[in-house]
C-alpha positions as CSV (number, residue, x, y, z in Angstrom):
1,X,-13.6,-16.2,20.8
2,X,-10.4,-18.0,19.6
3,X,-7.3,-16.7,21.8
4,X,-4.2,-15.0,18.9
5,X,-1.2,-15.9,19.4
6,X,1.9,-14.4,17.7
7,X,4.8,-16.4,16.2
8,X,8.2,-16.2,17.3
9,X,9.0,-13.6,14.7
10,X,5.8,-11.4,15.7
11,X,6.8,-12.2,19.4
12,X,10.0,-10.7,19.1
13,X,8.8,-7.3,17.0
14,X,6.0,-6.6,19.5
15,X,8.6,-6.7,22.2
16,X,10.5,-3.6,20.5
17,X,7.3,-1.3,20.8
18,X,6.9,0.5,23.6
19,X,3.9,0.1,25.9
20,X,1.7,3.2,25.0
21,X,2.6,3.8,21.6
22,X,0.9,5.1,18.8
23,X,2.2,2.5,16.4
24,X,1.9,1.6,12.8
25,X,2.6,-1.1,10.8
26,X,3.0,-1.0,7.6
27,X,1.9,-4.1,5.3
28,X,0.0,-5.2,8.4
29,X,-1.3,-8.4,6.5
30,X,-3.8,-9.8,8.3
31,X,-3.5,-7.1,11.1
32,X,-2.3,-9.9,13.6
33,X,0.5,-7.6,15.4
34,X,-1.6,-4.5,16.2
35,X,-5.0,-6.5,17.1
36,X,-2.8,-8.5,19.6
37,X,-1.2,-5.2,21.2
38,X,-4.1,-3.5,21.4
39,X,-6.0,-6.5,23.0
40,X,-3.5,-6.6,25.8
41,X,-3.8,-3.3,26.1
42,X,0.1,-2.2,25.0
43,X,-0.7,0.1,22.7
44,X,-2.7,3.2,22.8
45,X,-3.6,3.4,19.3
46,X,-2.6,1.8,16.2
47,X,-2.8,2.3,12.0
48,X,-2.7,-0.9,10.1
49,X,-1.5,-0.3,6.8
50,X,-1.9,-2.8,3.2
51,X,-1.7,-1.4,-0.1
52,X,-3.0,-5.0,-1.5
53,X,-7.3,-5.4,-1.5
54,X,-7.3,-9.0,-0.2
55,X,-5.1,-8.1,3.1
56,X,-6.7,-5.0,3.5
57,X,-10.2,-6.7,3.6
58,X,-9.0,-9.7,6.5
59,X,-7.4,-6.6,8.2
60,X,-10.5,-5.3,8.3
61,X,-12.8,-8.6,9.4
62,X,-10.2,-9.4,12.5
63,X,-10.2,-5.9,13.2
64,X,-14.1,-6.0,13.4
65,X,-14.1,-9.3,14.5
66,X,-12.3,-8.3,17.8
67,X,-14.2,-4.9,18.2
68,X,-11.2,-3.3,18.2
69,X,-12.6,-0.3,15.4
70,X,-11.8,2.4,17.9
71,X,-8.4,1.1,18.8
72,X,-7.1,0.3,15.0
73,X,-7.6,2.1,11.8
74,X,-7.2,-0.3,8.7
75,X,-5.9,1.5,5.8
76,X,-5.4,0.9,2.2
77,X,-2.3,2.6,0.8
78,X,1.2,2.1,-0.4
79,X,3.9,2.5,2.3
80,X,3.7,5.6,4.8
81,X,1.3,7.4,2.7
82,X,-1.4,5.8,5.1
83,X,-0.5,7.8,7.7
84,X,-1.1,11.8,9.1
85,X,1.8,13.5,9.8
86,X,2.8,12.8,13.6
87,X,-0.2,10.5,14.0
88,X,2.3,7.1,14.9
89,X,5.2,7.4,17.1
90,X,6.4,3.7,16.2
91,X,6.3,2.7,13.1
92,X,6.5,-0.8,12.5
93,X,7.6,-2.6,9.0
94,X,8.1,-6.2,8.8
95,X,8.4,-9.0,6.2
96,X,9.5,-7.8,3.0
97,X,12.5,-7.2,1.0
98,X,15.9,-4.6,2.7
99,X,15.1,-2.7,-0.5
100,X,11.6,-2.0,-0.4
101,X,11.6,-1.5,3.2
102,X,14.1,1.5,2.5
103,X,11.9,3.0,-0.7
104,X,9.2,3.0,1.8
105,X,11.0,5.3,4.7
106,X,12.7,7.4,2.0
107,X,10.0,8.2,0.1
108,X,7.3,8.5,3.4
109,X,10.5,11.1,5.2
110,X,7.8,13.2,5.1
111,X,5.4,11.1,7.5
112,X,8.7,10.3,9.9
113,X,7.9,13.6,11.6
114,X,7.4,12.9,15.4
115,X,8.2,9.1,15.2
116,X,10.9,8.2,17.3
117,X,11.2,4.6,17.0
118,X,11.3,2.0,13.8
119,X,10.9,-1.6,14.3
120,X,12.3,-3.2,11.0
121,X,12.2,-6.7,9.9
122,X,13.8,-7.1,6.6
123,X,13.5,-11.0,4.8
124,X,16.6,-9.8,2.5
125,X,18.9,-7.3,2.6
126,X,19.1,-6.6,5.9
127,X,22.3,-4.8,5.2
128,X,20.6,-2.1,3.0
129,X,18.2,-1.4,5.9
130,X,21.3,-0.3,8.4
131,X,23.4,1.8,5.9
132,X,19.8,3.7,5.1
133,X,19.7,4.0,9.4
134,X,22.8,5.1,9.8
135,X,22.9,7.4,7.0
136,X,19.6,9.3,8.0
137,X,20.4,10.1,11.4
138,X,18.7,6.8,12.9
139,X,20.9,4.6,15.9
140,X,20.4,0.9,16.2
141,X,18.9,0.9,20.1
142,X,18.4,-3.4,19.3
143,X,19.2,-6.6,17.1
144,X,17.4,-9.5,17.4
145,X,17.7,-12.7,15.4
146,X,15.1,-15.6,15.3
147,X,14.5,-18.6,13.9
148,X,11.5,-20.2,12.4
149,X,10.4,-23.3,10.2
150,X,13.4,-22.9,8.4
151,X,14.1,-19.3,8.0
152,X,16.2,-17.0,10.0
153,X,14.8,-13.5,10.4
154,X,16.9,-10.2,11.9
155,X,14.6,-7.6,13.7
156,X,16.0,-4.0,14.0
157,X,14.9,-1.2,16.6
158,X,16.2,2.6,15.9
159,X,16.0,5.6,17.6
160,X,16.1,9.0,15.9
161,X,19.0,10.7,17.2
162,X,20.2,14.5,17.7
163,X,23.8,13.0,17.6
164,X,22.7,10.2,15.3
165,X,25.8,10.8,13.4
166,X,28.1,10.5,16.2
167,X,26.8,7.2,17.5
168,X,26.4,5.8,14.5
169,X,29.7,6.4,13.5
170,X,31.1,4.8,16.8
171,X,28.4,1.9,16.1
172,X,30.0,1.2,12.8
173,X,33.6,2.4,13.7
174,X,36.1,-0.5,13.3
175,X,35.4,-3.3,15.9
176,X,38.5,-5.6,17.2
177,X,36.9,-8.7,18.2
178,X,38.5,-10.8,21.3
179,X,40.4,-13.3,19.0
180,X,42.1,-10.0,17.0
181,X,39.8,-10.3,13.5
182,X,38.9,-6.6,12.9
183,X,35.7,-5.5,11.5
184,X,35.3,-2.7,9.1
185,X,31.8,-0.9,8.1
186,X,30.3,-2.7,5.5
187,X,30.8,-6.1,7.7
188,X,29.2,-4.7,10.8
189,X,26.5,-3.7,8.4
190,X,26.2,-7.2,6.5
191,X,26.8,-9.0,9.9
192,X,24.8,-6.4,12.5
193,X,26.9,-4.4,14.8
194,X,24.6,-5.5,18.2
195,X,24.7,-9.0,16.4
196,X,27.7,-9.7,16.2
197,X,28.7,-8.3,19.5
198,X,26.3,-10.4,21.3
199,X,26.7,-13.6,19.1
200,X,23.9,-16.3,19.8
201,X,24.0,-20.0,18.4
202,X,20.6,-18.6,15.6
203,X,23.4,-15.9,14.4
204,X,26.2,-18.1,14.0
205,X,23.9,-21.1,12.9
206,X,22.4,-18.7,9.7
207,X,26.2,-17.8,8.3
208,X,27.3,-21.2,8.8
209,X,24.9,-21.8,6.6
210,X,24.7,-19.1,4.2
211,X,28.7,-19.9,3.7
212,X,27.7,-23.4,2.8
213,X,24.9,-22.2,0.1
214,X,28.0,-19.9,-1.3
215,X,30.4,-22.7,-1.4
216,X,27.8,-24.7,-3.1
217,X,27.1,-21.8,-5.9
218,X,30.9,-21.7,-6.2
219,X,31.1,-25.2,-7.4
220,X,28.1,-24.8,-9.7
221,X,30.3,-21.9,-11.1
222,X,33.2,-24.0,-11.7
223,X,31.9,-26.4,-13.9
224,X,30.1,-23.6,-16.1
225,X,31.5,-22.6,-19.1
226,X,30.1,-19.1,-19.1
227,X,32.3,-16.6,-18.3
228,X,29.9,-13.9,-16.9
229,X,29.1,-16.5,-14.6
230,X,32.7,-17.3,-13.8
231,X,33.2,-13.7,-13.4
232,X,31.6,-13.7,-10.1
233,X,33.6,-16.3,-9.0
234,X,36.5,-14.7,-6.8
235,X,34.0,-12.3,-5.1
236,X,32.2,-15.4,-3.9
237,X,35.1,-16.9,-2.6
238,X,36.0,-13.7,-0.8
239,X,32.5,-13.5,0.8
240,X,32.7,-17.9,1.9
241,X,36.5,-16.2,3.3
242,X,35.1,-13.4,5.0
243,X,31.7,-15.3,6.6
244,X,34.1,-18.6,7.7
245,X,36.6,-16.3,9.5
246,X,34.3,-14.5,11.5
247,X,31.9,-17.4,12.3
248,X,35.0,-18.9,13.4
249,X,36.5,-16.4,15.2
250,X,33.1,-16.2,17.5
251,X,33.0,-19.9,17.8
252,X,36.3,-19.5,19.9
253,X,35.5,-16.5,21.8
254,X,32.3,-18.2,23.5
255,X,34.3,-21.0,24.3
């Protein structure tokens, strides 16, 4: 039988569940990350949940294919309505949009009971995903950032928390970074609080970039006679501001 192997992205989320763990994953796709655990023996039981018939269906054959029926129950269902309550303690949710990720844990609260960790890997609006965190009594525990052909992807770990208001507070307090640029709240949540205290050359390579694509939209902007469109001009320039000062101000401080 053909040996699975995980892509950097994948890699990187199965290394934020615990050994052991009753783990879902929600839009499992192709059920790829739980069949690997459980094959290796890391987890001790895992729900693989797609609320679209085609994925659902390969879930099942590589579920079947591997024997793994008593390890892995495929489901079909939208979001956290898959699971029992305190059947998963990890719950897994990876490669779709900041938003949906967080209409999915707001409207599954329900099925959060007895859960204690969340691996989260939001394509877009990663930002979204920390403020809903932070304001339900979840505490960043890790931040990762990857890339891969072409895309740059943030992986987030939480931890409920008794105190998850304290710490989060602190996590998003004002940070003072080593060359004196201070960072408020809602750019430790655009940036990543563990990110951008632990820069890596992925982090700073993505908002070099992402400046770049803004400058670029700017100039589009310029030569358009629309005024809705040149409405949004000054809060793009701010953001390019913003996004150049504190790639730049890293930059420095790892040299």
């Amino acid at each position: 039988m053909d040996q699975l192997e995980l892509s950097l992205r994948l890699q990187t989320i199965a290394d934020y569940v615990p050994e052991g763990s009753r783990m879902a994953d929600i839009g499992s796709d192709h059920a790829l990350l739980p069949v690997v655990l459980a094959a290796a023996g890391r987890i001790a039981h895992a729900v693989a949940g797609e609320v679209n018939e085609g994925p659902y269906q390969s879930a099942l054959r590589q579920v079947r294919k591997r024997g793994l029926e008593s390890l892995i129950s495929v489901r079909r269902g939208d979001g956290l309505t898959v699971l029992e309550r305190g059947e998963a303690d990890v719950i897994v949710i990876a490669g779709m949009g900041g938003a949906l990720i967080c209409r999915i844990l707001e409207e599954g609260k329900d099925r959060l009971e007895g859960v204690r960790r969340l691996v989260l890997q939001p394509n877009v609006a990663e930002d979204q995903v920390r403020r809903w965190l932070k304001e339900n009594g979840w505490m960043l525990v890790n931040e990762s950032i990857v890339e891969e052909d072409g895309h740059f992807y943030e992986i987030m770990a939480a931890a409920r928390e008794a105190e998850g208001k304290k710490h989060g507070d602190s996590l998003y307090g004002e940070l003072k970074l080593p060359c004196g640029l201070v960072l408020k709240e809602d750019m430790l949540l655009k940036f990543g609080p563990l990110l951008v205290r632990s820069p890596n050359p992925v982090f700073l390579r993505k908002w070099t970039l992402e400046a770049d694509k803004l400058e670029k939209i700017c100039k589009q902007i310029e030569q358009s006679a629309a005024e809705s469109a040149r409405s949004r001009l000054h809060s793009l320039r701010e953001e390019v501001r913003q996004i150049r000062e504190v790639t730049q101000c890293l930059q420095v401080d790892k040299r």
